[in-house]
DRENTI-80379 format. One record per residue (C-alpha): x, y, z; residue in one letter; residue number from 1. Coordinates in nm, 4 decimals. Example, Ala and Ser with C-alpha at 12.3 -4.5 7.8 and 13.67 -1.06 7.14 Angstrom:
// residues 2
<<1.2300; -0.4500; 0.7800>; A; 1>
<<1.3670; -0.1060; 0.7140>; S; 2>
END
This chain:
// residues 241
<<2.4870; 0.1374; -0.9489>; X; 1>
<<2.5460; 0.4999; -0.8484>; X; 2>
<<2.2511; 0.5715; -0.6763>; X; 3>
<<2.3466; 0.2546; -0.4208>; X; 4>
<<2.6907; 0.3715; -0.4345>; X; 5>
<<2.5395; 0.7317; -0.2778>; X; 6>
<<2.2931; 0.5634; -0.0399>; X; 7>
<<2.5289; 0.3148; 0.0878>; X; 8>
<<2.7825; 0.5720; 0.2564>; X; 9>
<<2.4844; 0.8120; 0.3885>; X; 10>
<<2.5159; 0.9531; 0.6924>; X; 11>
<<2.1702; 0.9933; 0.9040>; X; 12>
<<2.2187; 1.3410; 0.9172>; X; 13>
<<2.1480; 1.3700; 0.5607>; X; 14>
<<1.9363; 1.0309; 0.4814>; X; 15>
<<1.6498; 1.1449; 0.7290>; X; 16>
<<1.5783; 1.5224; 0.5347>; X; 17>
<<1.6107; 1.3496; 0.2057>; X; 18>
<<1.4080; 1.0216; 0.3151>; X; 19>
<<1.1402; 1.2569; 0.4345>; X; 20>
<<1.1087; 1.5075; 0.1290>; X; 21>
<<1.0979; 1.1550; -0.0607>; X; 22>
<<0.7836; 1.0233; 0.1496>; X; 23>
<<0.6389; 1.3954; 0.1157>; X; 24>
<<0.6338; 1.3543; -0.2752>; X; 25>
<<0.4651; 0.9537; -0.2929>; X; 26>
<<0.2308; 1.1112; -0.0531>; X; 27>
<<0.1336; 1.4567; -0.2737>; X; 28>
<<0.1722; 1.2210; -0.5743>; X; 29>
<<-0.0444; 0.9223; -0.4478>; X; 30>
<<-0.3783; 1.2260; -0.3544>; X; 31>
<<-0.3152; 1.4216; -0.6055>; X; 32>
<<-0.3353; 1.1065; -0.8519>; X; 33>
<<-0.6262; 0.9951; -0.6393>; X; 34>
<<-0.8478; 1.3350; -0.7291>; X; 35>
<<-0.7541; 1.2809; -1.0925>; X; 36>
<<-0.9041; 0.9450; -1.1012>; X; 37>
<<-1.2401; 1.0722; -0.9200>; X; 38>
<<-1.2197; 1.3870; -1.1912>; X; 39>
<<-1.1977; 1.0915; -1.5220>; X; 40>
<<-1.3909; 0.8584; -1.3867>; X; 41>
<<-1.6530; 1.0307; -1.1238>; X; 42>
<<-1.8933; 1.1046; -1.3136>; X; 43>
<<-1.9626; 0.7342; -1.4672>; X; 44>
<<-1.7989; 0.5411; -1.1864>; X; 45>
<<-1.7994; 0.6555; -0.8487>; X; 46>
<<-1.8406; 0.3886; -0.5621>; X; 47>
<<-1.9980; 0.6585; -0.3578>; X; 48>
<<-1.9336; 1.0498; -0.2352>; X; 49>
<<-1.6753; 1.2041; -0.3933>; X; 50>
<<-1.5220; 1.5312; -0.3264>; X; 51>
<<-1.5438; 1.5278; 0.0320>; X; 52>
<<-1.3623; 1.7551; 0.3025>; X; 53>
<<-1.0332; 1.6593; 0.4335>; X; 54>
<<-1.0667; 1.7014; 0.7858>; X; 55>
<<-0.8079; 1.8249; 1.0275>; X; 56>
<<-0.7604; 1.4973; 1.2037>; X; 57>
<<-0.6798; 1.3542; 0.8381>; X; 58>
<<-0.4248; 1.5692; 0.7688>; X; 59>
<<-0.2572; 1.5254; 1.1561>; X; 60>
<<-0.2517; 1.1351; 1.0802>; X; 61>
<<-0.1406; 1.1750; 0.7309>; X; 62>
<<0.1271; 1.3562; 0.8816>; X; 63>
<<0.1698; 1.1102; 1.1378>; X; 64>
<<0.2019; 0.8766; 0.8550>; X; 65>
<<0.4705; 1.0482; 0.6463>; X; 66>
<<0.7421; 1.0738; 0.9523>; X; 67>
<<0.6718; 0.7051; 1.0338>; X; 68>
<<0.7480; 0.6134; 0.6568>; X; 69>
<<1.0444; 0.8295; 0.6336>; X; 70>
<<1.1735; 0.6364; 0.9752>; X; 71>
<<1.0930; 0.3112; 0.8193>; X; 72>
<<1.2410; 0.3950; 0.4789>; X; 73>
<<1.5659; 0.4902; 0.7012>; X; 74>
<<1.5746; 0.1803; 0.9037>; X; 75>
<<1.5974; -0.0160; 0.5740>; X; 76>
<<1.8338; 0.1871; 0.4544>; X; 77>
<<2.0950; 0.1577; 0.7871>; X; 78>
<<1.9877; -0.2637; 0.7842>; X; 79>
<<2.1119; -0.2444; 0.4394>; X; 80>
<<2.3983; -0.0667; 0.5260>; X; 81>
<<2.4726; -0.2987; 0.7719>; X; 82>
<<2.4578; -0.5857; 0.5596>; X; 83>
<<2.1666; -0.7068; 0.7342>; X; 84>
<<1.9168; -0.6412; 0.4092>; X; 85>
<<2.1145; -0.7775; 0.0360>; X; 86>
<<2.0352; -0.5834; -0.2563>; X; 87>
<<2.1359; -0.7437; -0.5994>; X; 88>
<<2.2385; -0.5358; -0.8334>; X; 89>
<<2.1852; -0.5688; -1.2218>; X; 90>
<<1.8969; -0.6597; -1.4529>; X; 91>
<<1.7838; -1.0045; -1.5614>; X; 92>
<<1.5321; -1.2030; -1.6041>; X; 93>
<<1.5033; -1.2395; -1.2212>; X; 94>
<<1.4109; -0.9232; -1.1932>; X; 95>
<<1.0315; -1.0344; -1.3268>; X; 96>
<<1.1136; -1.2805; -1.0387>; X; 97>
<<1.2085; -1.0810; -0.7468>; X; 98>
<<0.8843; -0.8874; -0.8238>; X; 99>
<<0.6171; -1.1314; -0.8056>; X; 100>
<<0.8022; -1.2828; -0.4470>; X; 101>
<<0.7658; -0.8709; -0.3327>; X; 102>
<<0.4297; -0.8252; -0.5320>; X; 103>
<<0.2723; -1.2319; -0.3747>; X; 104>
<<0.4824; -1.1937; -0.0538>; X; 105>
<<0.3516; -0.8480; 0.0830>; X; 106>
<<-0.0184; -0.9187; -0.0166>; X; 107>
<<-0.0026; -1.2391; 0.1618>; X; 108>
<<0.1826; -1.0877; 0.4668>; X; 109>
<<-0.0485; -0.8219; 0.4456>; X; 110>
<<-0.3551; -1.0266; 0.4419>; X; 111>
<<-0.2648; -1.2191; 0.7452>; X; 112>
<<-0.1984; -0.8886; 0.9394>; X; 113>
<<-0.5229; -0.7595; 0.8079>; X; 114>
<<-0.7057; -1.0354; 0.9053>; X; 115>
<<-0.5731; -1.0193; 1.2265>; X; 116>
<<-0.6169; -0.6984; 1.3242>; X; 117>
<<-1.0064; -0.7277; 1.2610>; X; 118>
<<-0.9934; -1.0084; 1.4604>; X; 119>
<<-0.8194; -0.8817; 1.7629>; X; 120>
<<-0.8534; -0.6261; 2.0378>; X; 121>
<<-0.6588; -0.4588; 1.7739>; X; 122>
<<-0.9894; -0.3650; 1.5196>; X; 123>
<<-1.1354; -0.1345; 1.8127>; X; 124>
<<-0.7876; 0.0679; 1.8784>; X; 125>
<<-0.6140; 0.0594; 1.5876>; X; 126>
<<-0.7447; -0.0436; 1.2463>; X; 127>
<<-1.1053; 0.0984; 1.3151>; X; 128>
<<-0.9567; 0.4647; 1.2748>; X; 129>
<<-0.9317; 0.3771; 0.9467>; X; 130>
<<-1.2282; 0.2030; 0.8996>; X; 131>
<<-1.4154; 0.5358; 1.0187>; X; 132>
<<-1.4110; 0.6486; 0.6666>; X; 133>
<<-1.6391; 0.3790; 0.4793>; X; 134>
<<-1.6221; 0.6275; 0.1619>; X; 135>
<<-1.2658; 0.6401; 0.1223>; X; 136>
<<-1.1299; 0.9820; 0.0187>; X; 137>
<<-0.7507; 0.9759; -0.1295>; X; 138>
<<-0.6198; 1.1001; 0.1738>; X; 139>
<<-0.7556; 0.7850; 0.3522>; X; 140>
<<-0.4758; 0.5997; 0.1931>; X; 141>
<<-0.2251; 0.7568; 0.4666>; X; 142>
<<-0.4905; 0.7625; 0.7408>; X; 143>
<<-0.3610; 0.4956; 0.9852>; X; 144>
<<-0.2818; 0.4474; 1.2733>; X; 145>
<<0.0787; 0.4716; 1.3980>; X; 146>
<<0.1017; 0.0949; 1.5293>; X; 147>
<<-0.0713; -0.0076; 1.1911>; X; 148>
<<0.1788; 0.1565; 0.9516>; X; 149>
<<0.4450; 0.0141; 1.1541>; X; 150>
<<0.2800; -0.3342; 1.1739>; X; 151>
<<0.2857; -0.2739; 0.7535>; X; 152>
<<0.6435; -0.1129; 0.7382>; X; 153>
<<0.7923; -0.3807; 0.9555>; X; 154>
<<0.6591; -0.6575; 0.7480>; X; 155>
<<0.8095; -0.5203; 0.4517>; X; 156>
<<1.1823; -0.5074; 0.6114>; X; 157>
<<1.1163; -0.8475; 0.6987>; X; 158>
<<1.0130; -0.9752; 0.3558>; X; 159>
<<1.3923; -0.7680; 0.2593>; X; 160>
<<1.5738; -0.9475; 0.4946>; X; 161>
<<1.4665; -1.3075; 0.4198>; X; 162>
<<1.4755; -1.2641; 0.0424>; X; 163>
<<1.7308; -1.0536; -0.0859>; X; 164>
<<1.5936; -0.8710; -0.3884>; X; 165>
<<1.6868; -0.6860; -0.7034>; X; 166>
<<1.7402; -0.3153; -0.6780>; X; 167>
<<1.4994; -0.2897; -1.0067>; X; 168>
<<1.2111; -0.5050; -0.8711>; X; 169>
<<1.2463; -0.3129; -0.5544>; X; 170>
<<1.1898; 0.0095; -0.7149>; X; 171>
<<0.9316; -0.1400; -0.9353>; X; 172>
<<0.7198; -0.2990; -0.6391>; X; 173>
<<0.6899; 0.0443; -0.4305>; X; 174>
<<0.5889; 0.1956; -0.7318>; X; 175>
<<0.2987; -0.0547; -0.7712>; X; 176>
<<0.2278; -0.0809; -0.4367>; X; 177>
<<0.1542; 0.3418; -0.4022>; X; 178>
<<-0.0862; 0.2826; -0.7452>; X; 179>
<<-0.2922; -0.0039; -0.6452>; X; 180>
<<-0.2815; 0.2432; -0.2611>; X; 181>
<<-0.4291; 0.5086; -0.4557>; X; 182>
<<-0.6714; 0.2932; -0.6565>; X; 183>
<<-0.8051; 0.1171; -0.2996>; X; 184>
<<-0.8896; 0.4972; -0.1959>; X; 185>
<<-1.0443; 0.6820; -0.4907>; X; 186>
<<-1.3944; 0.6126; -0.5023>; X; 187>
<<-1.4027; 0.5350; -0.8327>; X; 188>
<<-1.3719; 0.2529; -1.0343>; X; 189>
<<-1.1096; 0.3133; -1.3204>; X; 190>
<<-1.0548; -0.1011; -1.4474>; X; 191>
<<-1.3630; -0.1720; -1.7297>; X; 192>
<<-1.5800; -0.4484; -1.6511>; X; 193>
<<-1.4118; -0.6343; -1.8746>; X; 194>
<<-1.1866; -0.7018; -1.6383>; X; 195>
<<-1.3914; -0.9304; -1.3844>; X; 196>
<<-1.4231; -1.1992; -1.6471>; X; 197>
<<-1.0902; -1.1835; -1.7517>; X; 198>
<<-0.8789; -1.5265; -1.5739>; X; 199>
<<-0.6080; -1.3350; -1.4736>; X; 200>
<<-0.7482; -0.9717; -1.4198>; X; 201>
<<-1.0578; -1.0250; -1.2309>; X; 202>
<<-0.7831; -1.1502; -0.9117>; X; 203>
<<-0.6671; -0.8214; -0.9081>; X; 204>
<<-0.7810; -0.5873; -0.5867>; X; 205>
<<-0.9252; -0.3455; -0.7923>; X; 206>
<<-1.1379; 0.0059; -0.6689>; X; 207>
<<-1.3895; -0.1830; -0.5841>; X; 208>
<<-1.2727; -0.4665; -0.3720>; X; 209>
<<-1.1534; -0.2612; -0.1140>; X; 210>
<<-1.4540; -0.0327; -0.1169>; X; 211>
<<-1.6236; -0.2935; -0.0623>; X; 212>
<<-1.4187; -0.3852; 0.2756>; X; 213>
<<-1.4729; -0.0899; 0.3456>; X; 214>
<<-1.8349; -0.1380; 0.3203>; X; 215>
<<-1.8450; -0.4821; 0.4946>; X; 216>
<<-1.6040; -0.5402; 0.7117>; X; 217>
<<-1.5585; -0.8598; 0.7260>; X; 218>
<<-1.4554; -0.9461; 0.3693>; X; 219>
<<-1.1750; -0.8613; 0.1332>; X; 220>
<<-0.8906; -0.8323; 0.3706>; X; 221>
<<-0.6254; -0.8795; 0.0153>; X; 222>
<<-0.4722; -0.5655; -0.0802>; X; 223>
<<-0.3244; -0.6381; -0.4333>; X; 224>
<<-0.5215; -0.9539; -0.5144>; X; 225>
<<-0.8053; -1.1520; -0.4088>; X; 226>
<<-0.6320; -1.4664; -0.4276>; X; 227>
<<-0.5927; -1.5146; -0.0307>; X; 228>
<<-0.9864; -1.4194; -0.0089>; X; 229>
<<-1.0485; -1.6547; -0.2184>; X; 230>
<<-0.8681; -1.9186; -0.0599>; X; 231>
<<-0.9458; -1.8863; 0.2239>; X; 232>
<<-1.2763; -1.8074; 0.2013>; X; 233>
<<-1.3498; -1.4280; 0.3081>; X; 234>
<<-1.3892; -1.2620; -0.0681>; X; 235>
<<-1.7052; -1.0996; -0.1067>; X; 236>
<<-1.7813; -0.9447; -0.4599>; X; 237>
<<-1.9667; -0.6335; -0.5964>; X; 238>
<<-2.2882; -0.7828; -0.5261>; X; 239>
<<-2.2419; -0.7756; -0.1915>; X; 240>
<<-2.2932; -0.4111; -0.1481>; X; 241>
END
C-alpha cells in the first residue's frame, strides 16, 4: 500500500508537522460537525443549552489536546516502524473482524479506565476538568486533561500492539471513534427514538447516554456502547435525568 510504503520510511522531522496538521483537521472537523448537528437537530432535540461560549481555557486545553494526539499518533507510527505494532495489509473479510476487536476492545478498555478514574484520587485532578462542563459543547470533546488523553492514547497503542490489525479497519475505527466523539458532545440527540427499541441499536452510546453521564456521574461510563454498563451494572437511561 503506498501510503504505508510513505509512512514507513518517515523521518520525525517530517512525521511530527504532518501528524499535527492531521490532528488539527479531526479536531476542526469533529466541532465544526458538532455545530451542524446542534443547527439540524437543536431546535427539536437539544439535551440542554446550546450555542454556548467557548471559553479561553477551552481552547488552551483543546490545544493541549491536539499536540498530545499528534505525539501519540507519532509514537505509533515509530512502534510501527520498529516492528513493535503489525499492520496487515489487504482487504478481506477480516477486515469486518479487525474492526469489531478495535470497535469492542477500546470501549471496554475505555470503560475500565473510565470507571476508574471516577473512582480514584484521579476524578478530583484529572477527569473532573472535564466533567466541569455538564452541558457539553463540541469543543468539550478535546477538553481533557493531559494525563487523561494519554491514559486514552496509551490504551489504544496497547490494543495495536497485542492485536495486529488491518490497515482498513484501522482507518475505519478512528473514523468512527471521532463520530460517535462528536455525537457524545453535541447536545443534541440526532438517532430517532426508534432506535432504543431496536435489539441491536438501542446498545449503542448514543447523544444521550453520555449526556446523561454527564448529568449523573456515576452512570454510563461506555463510550461506544452500553454493553459494559449493562453488565456490569452502572447504565442509567433517559429517565434518569
Amino acid at each position: 500500500m503506498a501510503l504505508l510504503d510513505f509512512l514507513k520510511e518517515l523521518p520525525w522531522q517530517v512525521a511530527l508537522p504532518l501528524f499535527l496538521v492531521e490532528n488539527l483537521l479531526v479536531l476542526l472537523l469533529a466541532v465544526g460537525f458538532g455545530y451542524l448537528l446542534q443547527w439540524l437537530f437543536g431546535r427539536t432535540r437539544a439535551l440542554g443549552p446550546l450555542y454556548q461560549p467557548v471559553t479561553r481555557p477551552e481552547i488552551g486545553l483543546a490545544a493541549c489536546t491536539l499536540l498530545l494526539n499528534t505525539g501519540i499518533t507519532y509514537a505509533g507510527c515509530w512502534l510501527w516502524q520498529q516492528g513493535l505494532i503489525q499492520i496487515r495489509t489487504g482487504v478481506s473479510y477480516r477486515v469486518l473482524l479487525d474492526f469489531l476487536v478495535l470497535f469492542l476492545g477500546m470501549d471496554l478498555l475505555m470503560y475500565v479506565f473510565h470507571y476508574l478514574i471516577h473512582h480514584t484520587v484521579l476524578y478530583r485532578w484529572v477527569h473532573g476538568l472535564h466533567h466541569h462542563y455538564t452541558a457539553p459543547q463540541p469543543i468539550d470533546l478535546f477538553v481533557l486533561h493531559p494525563i487523561e488523553t494519554v491514559g486514552f492514547g496509551g490504551l489504544w497503542l496497547l490494543l495495536m500492539y497485542v492485536y495486529p490489525a488491518s490497515f482498513a479497519a484501522i482507518v475505519a475505527y478512528l473514523t468512527v471513534n471521532v463520530l460517535f466523539g462528536v455525537l457524545g458532545h453535541c447536545g443534541v440527540e440526532p438517532f430517532p427514538a426508534s432506535w432504543a427499541r431496536h435489539p441491536l441499536l438501542r446498545h449503542l452510546g448514543s447523544s444521550g447516554f453520555h449526556f446523561q453521564h454527564h448529568q449523573h456521574d456515576t452512570h454510563n461510563f461506555g463510550f461506544y456502547t452500553s454493553l459494559w454498563d449493562w453488565l456490569f451494572g452502572t447504565y442509567a437511561g433517559p429517565s434518569s435525568s
